[in-house]
DOLUM-551933 format. One record per residue (C-alpha): x, y, z. Coordinates in nm, 2 decimals, always signed. Example, Ala and Ser with C-alpha at 12.3 -4.5 7.8 and 13.67 -1.06 7.14 Angstrom:
<sites>
+--------+--------+--------+
:     xx :     yy :     zz :
+--------+--------+--------+
:  +1.23 :  -0.45 :  +0.78 :
:  +1.37 :  -0.11 :  +0.71 :
+--------+--------+--------+
</sites>
This chain:
<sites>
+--------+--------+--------+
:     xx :     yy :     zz :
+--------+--------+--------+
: +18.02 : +16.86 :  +9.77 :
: +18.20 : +16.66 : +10.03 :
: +18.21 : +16.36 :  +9.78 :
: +18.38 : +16.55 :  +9.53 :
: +18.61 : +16.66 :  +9.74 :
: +18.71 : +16.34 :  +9.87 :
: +18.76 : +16.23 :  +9.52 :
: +19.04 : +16.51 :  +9.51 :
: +19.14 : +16.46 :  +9.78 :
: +19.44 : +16.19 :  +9.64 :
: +19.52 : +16.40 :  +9.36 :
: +19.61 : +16.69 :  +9.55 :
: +19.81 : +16.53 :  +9.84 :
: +20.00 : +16.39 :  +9.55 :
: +20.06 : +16.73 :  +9.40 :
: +20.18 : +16.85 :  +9.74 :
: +20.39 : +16.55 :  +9.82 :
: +20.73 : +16.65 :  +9.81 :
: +21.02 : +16.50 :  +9.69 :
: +21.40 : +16.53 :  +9.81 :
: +21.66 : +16.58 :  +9.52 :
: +22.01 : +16.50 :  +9.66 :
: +22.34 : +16.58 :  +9.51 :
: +22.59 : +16.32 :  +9.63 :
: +22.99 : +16.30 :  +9.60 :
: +23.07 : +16.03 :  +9.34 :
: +23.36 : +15.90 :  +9.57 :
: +23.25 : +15.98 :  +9.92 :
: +22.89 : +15.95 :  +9.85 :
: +22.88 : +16.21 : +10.09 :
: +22.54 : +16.45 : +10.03 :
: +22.67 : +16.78 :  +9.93 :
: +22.34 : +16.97 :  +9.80 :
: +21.96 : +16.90 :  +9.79 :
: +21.65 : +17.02 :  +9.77 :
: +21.27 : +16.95 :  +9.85 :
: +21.01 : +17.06 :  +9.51 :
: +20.65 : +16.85 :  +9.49 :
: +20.54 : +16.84 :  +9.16 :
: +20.33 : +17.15 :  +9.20 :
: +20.63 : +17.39 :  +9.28 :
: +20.76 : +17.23 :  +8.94 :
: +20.45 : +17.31 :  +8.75 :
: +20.51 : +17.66 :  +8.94 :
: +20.88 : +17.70 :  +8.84 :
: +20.82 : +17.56 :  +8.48 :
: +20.55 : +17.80 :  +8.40 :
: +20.73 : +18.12 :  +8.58 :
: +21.04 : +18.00 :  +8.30 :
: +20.84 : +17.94 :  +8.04 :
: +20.65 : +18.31 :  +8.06 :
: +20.94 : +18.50 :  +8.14 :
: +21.16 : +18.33 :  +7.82 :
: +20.86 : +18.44 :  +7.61 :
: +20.84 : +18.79 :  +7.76 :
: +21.24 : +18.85 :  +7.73 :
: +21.23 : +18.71 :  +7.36 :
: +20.96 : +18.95 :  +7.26 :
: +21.13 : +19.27 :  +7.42 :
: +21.46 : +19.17 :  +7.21 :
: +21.24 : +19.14 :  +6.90 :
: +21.04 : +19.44 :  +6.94 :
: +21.38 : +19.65 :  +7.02 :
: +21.66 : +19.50 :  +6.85 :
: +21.71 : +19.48 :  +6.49 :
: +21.67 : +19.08 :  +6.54 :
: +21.30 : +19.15 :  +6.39 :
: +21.46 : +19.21 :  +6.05 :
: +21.56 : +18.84 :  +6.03 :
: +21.22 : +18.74 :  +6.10 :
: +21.05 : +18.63 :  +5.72 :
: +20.74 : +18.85 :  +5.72 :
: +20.80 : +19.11 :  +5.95 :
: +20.82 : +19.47 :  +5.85 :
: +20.83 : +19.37 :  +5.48 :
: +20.57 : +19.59 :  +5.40 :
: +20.73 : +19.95 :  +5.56 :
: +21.08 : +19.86 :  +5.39 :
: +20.97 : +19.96 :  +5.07 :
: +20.98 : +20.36 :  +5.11 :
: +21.34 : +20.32 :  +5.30 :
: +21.47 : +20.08 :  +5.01 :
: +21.36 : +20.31 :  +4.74 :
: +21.51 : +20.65 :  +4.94 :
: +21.81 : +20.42 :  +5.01 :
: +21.89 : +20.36 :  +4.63 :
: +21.85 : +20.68 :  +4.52 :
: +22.04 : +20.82 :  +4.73 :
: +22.33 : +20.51 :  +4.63 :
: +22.25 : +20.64 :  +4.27 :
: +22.33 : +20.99 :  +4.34 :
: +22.65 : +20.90 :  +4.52 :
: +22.75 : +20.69 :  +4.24 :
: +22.68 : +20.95 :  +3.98 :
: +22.85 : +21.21 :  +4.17 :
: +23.17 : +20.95 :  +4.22 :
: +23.17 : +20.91 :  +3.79 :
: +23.20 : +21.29 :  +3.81 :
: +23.45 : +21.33 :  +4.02 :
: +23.67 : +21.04 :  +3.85 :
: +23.60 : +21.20 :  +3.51 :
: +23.70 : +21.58 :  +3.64 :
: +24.05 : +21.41 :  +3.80 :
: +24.12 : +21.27 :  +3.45 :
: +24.09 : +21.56 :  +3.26 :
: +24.30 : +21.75 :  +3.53 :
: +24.59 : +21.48 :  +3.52 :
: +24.61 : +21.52 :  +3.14 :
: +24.62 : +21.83 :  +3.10 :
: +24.90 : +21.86 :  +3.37 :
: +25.06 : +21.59 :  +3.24 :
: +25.05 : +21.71 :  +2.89 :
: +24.88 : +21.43 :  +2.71 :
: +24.54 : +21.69 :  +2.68 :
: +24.55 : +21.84 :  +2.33 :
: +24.40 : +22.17 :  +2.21 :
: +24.08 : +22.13 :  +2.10 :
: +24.08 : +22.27 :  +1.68 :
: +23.78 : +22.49 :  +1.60 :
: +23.72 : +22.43 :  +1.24 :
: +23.58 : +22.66 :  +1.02 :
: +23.19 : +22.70 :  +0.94 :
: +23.08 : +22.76 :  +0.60 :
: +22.74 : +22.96 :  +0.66 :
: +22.66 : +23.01 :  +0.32 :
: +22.70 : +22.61 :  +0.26 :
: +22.50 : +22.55 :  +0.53 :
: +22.25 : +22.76 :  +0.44 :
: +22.22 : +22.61 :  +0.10 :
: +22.21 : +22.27 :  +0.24 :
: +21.93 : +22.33 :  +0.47 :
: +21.68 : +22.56 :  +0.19 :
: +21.76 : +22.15 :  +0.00 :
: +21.65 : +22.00 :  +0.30 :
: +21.33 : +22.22 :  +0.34 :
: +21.24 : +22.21 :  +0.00 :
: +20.95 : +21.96 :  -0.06 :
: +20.96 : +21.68 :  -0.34 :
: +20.72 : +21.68 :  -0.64 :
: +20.55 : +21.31 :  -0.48 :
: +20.55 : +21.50 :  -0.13 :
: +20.41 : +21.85 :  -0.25 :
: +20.10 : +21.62 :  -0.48 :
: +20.07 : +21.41 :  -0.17 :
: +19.96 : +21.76 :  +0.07 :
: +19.76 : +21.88 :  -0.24 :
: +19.52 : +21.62 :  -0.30 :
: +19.48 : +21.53 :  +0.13 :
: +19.41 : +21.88 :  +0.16 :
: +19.16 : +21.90 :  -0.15 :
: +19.00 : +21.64 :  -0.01 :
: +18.96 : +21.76 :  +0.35 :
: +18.88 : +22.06 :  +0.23 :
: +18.51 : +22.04 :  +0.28 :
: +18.47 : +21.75 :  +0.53 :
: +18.35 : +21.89 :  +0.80 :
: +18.29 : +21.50 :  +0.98 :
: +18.67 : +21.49 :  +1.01 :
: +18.67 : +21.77 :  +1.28 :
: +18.58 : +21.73 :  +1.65 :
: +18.53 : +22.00 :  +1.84 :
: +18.47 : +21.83 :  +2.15 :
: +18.78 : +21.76 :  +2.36 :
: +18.83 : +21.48 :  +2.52 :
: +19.10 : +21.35 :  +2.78 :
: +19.38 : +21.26 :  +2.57 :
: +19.41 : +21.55 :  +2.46 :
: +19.47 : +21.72 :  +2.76 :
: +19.85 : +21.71 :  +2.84 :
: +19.94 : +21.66 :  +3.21 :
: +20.31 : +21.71 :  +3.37 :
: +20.44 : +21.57 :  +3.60 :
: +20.43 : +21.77 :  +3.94 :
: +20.72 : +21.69 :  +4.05 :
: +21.05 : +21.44 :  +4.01 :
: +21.07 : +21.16 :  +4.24 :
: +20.96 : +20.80 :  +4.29 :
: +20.59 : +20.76 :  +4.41 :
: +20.60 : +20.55 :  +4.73 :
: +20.23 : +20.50 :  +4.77 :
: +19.96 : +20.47 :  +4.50 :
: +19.64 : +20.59 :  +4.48 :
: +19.37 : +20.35 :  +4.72 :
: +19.00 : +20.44 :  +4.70 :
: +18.97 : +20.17 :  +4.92 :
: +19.15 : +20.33 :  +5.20 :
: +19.06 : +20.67 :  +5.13 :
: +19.41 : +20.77 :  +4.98 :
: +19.29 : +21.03 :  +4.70 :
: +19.59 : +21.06 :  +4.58 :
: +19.97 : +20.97 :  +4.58 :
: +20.28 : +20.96 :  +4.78 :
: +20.63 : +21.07 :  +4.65 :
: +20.98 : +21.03 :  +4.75 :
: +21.18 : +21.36 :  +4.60 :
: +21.49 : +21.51 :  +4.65 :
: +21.49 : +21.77 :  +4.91 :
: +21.40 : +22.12 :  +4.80 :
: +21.26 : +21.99 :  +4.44 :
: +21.02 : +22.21 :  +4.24 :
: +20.71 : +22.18 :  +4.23 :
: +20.52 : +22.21 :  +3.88 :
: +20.16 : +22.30 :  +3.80 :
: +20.02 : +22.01 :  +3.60 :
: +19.82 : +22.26 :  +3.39 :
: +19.74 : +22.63 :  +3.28 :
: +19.54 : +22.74 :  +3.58 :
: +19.45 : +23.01 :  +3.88 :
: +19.55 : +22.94 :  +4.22 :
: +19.25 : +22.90 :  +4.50 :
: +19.40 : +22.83 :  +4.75 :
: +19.69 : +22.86 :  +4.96 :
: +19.79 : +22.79 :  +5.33 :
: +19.95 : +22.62 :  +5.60 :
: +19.79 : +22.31 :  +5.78 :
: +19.97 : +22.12 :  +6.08 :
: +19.89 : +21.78 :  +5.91 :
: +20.02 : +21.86 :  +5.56 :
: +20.26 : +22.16 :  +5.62 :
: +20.23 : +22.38 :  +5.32 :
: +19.89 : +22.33 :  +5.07 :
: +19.84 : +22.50 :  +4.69 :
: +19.59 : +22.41 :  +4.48 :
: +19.52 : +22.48 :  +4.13 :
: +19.19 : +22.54 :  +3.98 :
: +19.22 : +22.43 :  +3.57 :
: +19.02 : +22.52 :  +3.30 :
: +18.89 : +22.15 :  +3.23 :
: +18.71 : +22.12 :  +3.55 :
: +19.02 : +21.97 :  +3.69 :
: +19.18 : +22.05 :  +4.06 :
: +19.53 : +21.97 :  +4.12 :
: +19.64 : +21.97 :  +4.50 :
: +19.99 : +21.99 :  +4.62 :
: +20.04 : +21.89 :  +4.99 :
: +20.39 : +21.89 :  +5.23 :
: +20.61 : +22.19 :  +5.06 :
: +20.84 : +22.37 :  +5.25 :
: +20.75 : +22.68 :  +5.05 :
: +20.50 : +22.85 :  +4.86 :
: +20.58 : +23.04 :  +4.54 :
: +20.29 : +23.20 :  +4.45 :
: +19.93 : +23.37 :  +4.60 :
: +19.57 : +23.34 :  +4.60 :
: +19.46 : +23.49 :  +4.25 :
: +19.81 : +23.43 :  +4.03 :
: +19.76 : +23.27 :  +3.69 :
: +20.00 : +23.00 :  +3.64 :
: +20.13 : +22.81 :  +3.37 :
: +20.17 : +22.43 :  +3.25 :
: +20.53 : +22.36 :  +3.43 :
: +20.59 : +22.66 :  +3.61 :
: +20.70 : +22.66 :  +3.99 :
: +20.46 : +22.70 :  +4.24 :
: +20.60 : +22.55 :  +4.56 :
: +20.94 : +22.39 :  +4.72 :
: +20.95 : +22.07 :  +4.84 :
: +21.06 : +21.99 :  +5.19 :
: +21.29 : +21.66 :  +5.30 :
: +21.06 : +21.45 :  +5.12 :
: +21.30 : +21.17 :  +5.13 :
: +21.22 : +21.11 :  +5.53 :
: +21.11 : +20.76 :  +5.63 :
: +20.74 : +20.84 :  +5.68 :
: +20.50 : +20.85 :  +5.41 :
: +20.32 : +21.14 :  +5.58 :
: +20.59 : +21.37 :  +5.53 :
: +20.65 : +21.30 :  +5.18 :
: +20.52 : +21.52 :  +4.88 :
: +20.15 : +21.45 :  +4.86 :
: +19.97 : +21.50 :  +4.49 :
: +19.58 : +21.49 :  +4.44 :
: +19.39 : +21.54 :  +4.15 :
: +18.99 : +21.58 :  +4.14 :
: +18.77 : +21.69 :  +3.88 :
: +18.36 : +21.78 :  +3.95 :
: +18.43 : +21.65 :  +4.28 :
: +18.54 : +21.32 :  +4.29 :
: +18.94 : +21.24 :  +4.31 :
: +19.08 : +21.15 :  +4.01 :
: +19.41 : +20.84 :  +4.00 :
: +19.70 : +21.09 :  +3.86 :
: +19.85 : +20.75 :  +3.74 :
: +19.62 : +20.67 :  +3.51 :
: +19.69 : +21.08 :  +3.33 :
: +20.03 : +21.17 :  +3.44 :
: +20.37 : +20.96 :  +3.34 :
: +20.59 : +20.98 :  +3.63 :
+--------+--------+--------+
</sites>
């Protein structure tokens, strides 16, 4: 032990040696600051620099907007703000067009450049006549549903009555742009949806409501039991329209949306569809 501290011995007198760094006047040569460091204070001062550069660059990138420069960073949670962003531009445009348009009309018709719109006269009886022509089936057309009906009289191959799922017609539940897919994978049964605030929200089919309540992680719940073994669930509404036991139709309003336009997915309109249990992608039967 005493050997290998001998052989160290050197090494850290050297460390410890310290060295006098003078400032000196150019034309007096007169000393006018110094300072002692050994090269271990350096390796002390360096490192102290180093660390607290690193830990001042991190707190402005974790609380400045400087992050947004960085390629790669928060590129993945920009995409809900970007499409809430641009709707709203599109609204604001639209609304502008509107507003342009309504000022035109008002400057010509002060002005006096705005005519009188002319009502011309409908002939009902023409029209009439016109339209029984229109109705009326051709001798090629009439021989055509004759003989395709003679000949499906009795073919009872050409009729399924087993459903299947096209032709079941979903709507939409709601209007808006769907932030977030359905991801088995991470256990999202169903889809996200940016919406305007306060949008209606639509049963996708004929059905009975089963349920109804409020829930501190999705605000306002409705489902929909179908007749097609189908259950549509509609999460994060302001508002419930209808109770436990009504019968609803394809379209109709059951629920109001809240702000779902707000910056987190998890208080955006929520949509799930399952059917004998296991969740359903609503991309794959609903066009949004």
């Amino acid at each position: 032990m005493k050997v290998t501290l001998d052989k160290f011995k050197p090494f850290i007198q050297k460390m410890r040696f310290k060295y006098r760094v003078s400032v000196l006047n150019e034309n007096t040569l007169e000393e006018s600051w110094h300072v002692r460091l050994s090269r271990f204070s350096v390796f002390l001062f360096g490192s102290a620099f180093f660390l607290l550069t690193f830990t001042v660059l991190t707190i402005l990138i974790f609380t400045t907007p400087i992050s947004r420069y960085l390629p790669g960073y928060g590129e993945s949670g920009n995409r809900a703000n970007i499409i809430a962003e641009s709707m709203r531009t599109d609204s604001l445009v639209q609304q502008v067009d509107l507003q342009e348009g309504y000022i035109d009309i008002i400057k010509g018709i002060i002005t006096g450049k705005t005519k009188p719109d002319s009502i011309a006269s409908l002939d009902s009886i023409a029209l009439k006549q016109r339209a029984k022509v229109f109705l009326e089936k051709s001798r090629r057309e009439k021989a055509f549903c004759e003989k395709f009906e003679k000949d499906e009289k009795y073919n009872l191959a050409s009729i399924d009555t087993k459903p299947t799922e096209s032709t079941y017609i979903f709507f939409r539940p709601t209007r808006g742009v769907i932030s977030s897919s359905y991801n088995l994978a991470e256990r999202q049964f169903g889809i996200y949806m940016i919406t305007s605030p306060n949008e209606s929200v639509m049963s996708v089919q004929d059905g009975t409501i089963v349920y109804e309540a409020f829930t501190f992680d999705f605000g306002f719940v409705i489902q929909v039991q179908h007749e097609n073994n189908y259950l549509s669930i509609y999460k994060n509404n302001t508002r419930l329209l209808k109770k436990v036991g009504d019968e609803v139709k394809a379209g109709e309003c059951i629920a109001i949306t809240g702000d779902a336009s707000g910056k987190k997915a998890g208080s955006q309109f929520y949509f799930e569809l399952w059917k004998q249990g296991k969740s359903v992608d609503p991309e794959e039967l609903i066009i949004f």
